[in-house]
C-alpha positions in Angstrom: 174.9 281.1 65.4 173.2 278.2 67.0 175.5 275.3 66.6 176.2 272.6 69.1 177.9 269.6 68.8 177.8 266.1 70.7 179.5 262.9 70.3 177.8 259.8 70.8 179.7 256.7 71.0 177.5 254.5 68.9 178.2 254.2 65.1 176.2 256.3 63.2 173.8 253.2 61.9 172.8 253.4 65.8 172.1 257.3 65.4 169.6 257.0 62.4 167.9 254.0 64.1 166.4 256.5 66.6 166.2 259.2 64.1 164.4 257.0 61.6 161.5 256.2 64.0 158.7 258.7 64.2 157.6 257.1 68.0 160.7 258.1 69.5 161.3 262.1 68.0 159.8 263.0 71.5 162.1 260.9 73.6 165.0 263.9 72.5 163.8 266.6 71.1 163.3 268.8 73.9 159.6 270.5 75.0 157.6 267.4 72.7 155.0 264.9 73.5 153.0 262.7 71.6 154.4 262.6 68.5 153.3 260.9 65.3 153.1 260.4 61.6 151.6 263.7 59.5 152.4 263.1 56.2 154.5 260.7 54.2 157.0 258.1 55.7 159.0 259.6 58.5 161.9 260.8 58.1 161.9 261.0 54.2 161.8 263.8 52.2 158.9 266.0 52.9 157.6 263.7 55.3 156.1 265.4 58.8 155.4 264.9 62.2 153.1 265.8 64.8 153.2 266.2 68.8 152.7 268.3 71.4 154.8 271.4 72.3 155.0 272.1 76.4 156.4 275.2 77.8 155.6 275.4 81.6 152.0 275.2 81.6 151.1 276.2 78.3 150.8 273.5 75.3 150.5 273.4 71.9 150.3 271.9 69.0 153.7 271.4 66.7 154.8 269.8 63.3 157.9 269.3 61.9 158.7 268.7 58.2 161.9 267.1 56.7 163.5 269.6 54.1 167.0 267.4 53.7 167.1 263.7 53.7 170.6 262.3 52.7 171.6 259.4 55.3 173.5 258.7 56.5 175.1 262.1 56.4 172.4 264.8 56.8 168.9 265.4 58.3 167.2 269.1 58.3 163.8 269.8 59.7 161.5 272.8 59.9 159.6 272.9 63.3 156.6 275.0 63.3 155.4 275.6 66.9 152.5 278.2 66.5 153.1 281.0 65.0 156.8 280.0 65.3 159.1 278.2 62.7 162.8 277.1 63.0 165.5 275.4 60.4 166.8 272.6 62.8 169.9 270.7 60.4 172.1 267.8 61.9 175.8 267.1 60.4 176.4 263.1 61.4 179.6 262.4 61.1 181.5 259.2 61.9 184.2 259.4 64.3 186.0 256.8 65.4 184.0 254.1 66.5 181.5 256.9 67.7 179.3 260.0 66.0 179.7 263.4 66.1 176.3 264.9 65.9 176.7 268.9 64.8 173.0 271.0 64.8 172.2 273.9 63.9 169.0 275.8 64.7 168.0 279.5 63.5 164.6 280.7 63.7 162.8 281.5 60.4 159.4 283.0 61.3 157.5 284.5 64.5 159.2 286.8 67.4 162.2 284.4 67.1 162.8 285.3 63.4 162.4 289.0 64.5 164.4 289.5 67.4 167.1 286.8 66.6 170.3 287.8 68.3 173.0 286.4 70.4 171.0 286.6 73.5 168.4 283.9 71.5 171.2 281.8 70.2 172.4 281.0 73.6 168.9 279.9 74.8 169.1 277.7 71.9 172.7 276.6 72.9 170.9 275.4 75.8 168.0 273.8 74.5 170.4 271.3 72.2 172.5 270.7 75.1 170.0 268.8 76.5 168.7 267.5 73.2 171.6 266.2 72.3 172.1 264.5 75.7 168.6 263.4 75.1 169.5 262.0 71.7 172.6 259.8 72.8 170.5 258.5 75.6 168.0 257.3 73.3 170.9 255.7 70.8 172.7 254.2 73.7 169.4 252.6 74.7 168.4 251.2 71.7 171.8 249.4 71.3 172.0 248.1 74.7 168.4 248.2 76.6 165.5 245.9 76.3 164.3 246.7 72.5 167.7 245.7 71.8 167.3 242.7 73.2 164.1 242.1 72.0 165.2 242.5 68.7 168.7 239.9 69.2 171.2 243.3 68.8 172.2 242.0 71.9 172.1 239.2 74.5 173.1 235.4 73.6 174.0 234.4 70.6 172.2 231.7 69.0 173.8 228.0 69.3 174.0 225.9 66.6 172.0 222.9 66.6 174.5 220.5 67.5 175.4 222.6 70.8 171.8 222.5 71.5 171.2 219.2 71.6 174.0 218.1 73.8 172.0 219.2 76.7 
């Protein structure tokens, strides 16, 4: 089995703020570029995804489509990478002031499907190591770096008017 588990320290409202945004599925998931909409609104159910799939110097086209939507508790995807196909589902739990982000990947089609063994579940165990490092990057960005800002998450406070026009 091909389960991993990270904790990010960000409430989970953080979490599905990156995973609700279709423009930022290739700042984590590892091997994508260029993702956008396919069908439906992103990341409901049966909604989809395109991008790009790099491994070394190959490339390919990928998709992914959502088979479980049930925030702020569950997401599963199936990724279909040529002739290639994997059940990707995330467990969000809260914990403590944090999440803890459990995924599990098995291969359903393709040579993974066929040969999946132990030897293929630990490549996988190192794929979501770095996807989930790439995934609490993203959430700790988007609480505290510039969209954050930008969007008054953080930074100063509004005065109220009276303060304001002391100056």
């Amino acid at each position: 089995m091909a389960i991993r588990h990270q904790l990010i320290q960000r409430a989970p409202t953080a979490l599905w703020t990156v995973l609700d945004d279709p423009s930022r599925f290739a700042d984590w998931v590892v091997g994508t570029s260029d993702s956008a909409p396919r069908e439906g609104r992103w990341p409901e159910l049966g909604s989809s995804l395109t991008y790009t799939v790099r491994i070394g110097p190959r490339k390919t086209e990928g998709f992914t489509v959502v088979r479980r939507y049930e925030p702020p508790r569950y997401l599963e995807l199936e990724a279909h990478a040529g002739q290639q196909s994997a059940r990707i589902a995330f467990d969000i739990r809260p914990w403590g002031d944090g999440t803890l982000v459990l995924v599990d990947e098995h291969p359903l089609r393709g040579l993974g499907g066929t040969l999946h063994n132990s030897l293929l579940d630990a490549l996988i165990q190192i794929r979501h190591r770095k996807m989930l490092s790439n995934l609490a990057r993203a959430v700790e960005e988007e609480v505290t770096g510039p969209r954050a800002v930008n969007a008054g998450v953080i930074g100063d406070a509004p005065r109220p008017p009276e303060e304001a026009s002391h100056e």
